[in-house]
C-alpha positions, 0 to 999 in steps of 0.5 A: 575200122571206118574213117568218118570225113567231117567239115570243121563246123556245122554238120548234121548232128542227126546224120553223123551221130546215128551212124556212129552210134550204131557202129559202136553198138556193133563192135566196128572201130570209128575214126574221124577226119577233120580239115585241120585235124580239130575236133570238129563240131555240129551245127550250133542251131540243130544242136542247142539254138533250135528254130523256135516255133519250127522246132517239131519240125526242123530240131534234132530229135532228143535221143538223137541228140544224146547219141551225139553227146556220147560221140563228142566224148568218144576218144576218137572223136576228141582226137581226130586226123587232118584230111592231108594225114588220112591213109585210105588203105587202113580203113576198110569203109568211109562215112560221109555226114551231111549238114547244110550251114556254111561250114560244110563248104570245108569238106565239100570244097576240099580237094584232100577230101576227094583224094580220100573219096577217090580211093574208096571208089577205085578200091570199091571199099564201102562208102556211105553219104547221106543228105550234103554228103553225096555233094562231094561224092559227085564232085569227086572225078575218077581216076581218068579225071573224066566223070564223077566216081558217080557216074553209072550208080544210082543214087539219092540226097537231099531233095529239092522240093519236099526238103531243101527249098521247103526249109529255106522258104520258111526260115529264110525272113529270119534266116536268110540262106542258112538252109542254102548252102550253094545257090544250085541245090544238093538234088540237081547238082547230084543228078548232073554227075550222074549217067542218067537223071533216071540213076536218083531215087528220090523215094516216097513222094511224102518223106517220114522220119524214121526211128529206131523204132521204126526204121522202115520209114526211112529210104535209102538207096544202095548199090553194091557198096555205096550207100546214100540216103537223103536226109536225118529222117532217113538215118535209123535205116541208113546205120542199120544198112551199114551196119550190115552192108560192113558185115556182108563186105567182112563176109565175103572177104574171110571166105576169100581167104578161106578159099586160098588158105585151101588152095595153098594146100 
């Protein structure tokens, strides 16, 4: 069973629903963590408002809009915990959406939700953020309250000059820092947390949008048993890979218990 931390508005529709969706083909179990324990909602803009003329470019995509209406009604979904409730020993793997409006501030400035993340890590449970979502892995400090959970692993998120700063340049006349959730953006942020800038990957240096189709278009990086990708166009290779990330960690634990079952005898 995954546990799926979402803030209580204005995540990414794209990068929570995809995941979800891909998980539930697959059989695994998802339940979701809110701040308050609400059902929790996406982004209003990327969902239904849209951006105008900017829509081929910024708009989720119609399928997967329609993974997130299937989600929405999901009994899990309608039905969450509050993030001070969540037990971390009963899930076996953590899934973190991104989004860039206001209302992801919930997750990324909530000290329960890092006590959540700090488990996963100490545990070396599956983790998986994409986009805004690796921000609160970086803000997260081990157990020594020394460096991020980060430090040491190679990673990536949103970058800086061919996505976050881009969007904001052309919406901002009407939008003002929709596309700005803190002043310091997602990329240098994260790479402050790490052991070294050389640990993020920034990947292609002209992104495309991946597909179900065409899941290759997408990056993501992973490094044992954290997975983290940069933005929606991303999303199809990043549930894939968990998918199978979940699949190979579920492995390698019955062989483990095989191998004892045997040395008791």
């Amino acid at each position: 069973m995954l546990l799926f931390l979402l803030p209580q508005a204005d995540y990414d529709p794209t990068e929570s629903s995809v995941p979800w969706q891909a998980l539930h083909d697959a059989g695994i179990e998802v339940r979701f963590a809110t701040p308050q324990g609400l059902p929790a909602y996406a982004d209003a803009r990327l969902v239904d408002i849209g951006f105008g003329p900017l829509n081929s470019l910024l708009m989720t995509r119609k399928e997967d809009l329609q993974h997130y209406v299937t989600m929405t009604i999901d009994e899990n979904f309608r039905s969450p915990m509050a993030y001070a409730d969540v037990d971390p020993e009963q899930f076996e793997g953590l899934v973190i959406p991104g989004g860039h409006a206001k209302g992801m501030r919930s997750l990324l400035e909530s000290e329960d939700a890092r006590r959540i993340v700090r488990h996963f890590f100490e545990a070396q449970k599956p983790v998986a953020a994409v986009c805004h979502g690796v921000l609160l892995l970086a803000r997260t400090l081990d157990a020594d309250n020394v460096f991020s959970v980060l430090h040491g692993r190679k990673v990536t998120a949103l970058l800086a000059n061919t996505m976050e700063l881009p969007a904001w340049w052309v919406t901002a006349p009407w939008l003002g820092r929709y596309y700005r959730t803190y002043p310091q953006t997602v990329q240098a942020e994260v790479t402050a947390a790490l052991a070294s800038p050389h640990d993020f990957l920034p990947g292609p240096l002209f992104p495309q949008r991946d597909s179900t189709d065409k899941p290759q278009h997408g990056f993501i990086v992973r490094d044992g048993n954290l997975l983290t990708a940069r933005w929606p166009g991303d999303c199809h290779r990043f549930a894939a890979e968990l998918v199978s990330m979940l699949r190979q960690v579920r492995g390698v634990q019955t062989q483990r218990r095989a191998d004892w079952t045997v040395g008791m005898h």
